[in-house]
Residue frames as qw, qx, qy, qz and C-alpha x, y, z in Angstrom:
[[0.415, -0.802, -0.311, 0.297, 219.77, -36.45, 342.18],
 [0.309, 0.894, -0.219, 0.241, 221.17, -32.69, 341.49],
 [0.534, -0.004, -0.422, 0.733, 224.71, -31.99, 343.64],
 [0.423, -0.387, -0.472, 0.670, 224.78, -29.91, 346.33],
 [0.241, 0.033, 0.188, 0.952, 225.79, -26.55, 344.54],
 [0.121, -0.287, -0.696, -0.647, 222.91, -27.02, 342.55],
 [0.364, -0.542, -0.756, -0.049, 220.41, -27.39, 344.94],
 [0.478, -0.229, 0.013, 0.848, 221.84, -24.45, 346.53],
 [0.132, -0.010, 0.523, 0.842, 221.47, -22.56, 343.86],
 [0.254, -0.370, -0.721, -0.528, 217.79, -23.53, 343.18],
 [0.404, -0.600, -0.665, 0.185, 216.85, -22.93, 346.47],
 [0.117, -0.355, -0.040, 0.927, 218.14, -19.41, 346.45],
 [0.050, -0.120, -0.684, -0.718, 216.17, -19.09, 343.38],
 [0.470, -0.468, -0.579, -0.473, 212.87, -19.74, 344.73],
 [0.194, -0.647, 0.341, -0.654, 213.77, -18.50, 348.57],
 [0.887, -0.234, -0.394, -0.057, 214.19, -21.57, 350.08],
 [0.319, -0.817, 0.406, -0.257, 216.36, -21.22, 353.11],
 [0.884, 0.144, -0.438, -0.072, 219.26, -24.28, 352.76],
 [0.120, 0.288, -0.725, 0.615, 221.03, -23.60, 356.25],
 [0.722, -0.437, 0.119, -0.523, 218.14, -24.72, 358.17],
 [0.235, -0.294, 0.903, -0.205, 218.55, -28.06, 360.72],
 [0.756, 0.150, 0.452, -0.450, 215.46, -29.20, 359.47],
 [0.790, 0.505, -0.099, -0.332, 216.94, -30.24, 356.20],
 [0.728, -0.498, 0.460, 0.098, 218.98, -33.21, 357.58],
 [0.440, -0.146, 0.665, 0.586, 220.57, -34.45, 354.02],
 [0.095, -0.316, 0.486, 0.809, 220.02, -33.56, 350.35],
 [0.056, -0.442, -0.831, -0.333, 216.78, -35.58, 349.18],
 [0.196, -0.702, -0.500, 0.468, 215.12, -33.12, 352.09],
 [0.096, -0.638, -0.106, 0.757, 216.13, -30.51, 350.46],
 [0.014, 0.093, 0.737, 0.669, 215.04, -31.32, 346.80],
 [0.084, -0.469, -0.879, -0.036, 212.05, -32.14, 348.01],
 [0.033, -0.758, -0.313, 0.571, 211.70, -28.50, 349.45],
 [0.210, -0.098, 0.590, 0.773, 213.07, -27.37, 346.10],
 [0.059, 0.138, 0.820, 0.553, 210.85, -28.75, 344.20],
 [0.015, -0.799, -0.599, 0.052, 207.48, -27.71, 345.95],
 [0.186, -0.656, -0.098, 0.725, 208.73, -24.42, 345.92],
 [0.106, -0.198, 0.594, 0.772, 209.57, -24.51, 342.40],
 [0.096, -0.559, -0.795, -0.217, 205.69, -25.83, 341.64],
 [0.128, -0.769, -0.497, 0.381, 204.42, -23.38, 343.80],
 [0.162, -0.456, 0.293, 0.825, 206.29, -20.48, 341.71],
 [0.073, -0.055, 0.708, 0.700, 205.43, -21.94, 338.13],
 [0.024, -0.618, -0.729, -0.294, 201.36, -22.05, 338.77],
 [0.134, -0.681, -0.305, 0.652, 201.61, -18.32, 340.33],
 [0.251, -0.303, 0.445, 0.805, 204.14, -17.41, 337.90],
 [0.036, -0.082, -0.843, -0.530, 201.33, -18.70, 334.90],
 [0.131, -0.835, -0.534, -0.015, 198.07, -17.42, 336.74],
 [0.144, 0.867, 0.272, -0.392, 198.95, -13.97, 336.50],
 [0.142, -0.268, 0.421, 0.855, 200.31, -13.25, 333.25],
 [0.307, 0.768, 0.215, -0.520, 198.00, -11.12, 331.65],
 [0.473, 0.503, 0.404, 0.600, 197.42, -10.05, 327.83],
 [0.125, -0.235, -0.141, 0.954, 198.49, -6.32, 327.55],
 [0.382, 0.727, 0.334, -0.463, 195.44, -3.61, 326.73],
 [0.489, 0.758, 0.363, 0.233, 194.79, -2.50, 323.30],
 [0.244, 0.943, -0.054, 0.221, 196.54, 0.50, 323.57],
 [0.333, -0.671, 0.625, 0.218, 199.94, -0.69, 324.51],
 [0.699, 0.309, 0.553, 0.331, 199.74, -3.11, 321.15],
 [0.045, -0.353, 0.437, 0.826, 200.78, -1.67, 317.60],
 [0.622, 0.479, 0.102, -0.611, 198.75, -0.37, 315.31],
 [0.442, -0.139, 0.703, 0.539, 198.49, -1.75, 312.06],
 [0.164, 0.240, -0.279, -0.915, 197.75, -0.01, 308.82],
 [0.604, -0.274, -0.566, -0.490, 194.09, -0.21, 307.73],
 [0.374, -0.316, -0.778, 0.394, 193.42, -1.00, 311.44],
 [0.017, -0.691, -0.345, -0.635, 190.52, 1.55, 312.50],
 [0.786, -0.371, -0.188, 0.458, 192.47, 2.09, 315.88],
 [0.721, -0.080, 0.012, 0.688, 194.99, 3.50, 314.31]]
């Protein structure tokens, strides 16, 4: 189980709010952690994107270029 700090920490990270009453001791609040943190990493990884052609570098003998 992380420490306190940590959790803290992570929960700022991913806008969890760790002064609420609803999170009565520390496992409660991993648990919110952690879905947050899931919920970030499959957003985070559905929208990164390959840049357009024309923000790549040419390269020589490329008929682009």
């Amino acid at each position: 189980m992380a420490s306190r700090a940590e959790l803290v920490l992570r929960a700022s990270a991913v806008n969890v709010d760790h002064t609420l009453a609803k999170y009565q001791n520390d496992s409660v609040l991993e648990q919110a952690v952690l879905y947050a943190e899931k919920a970030v990493t499959a957003t985070s990884a559905a929208t990164q994107t390959t840049p357009p052609t024309s923000a790549t570098a040419g390269v020589s003998g490329d008929k682009n270029v």
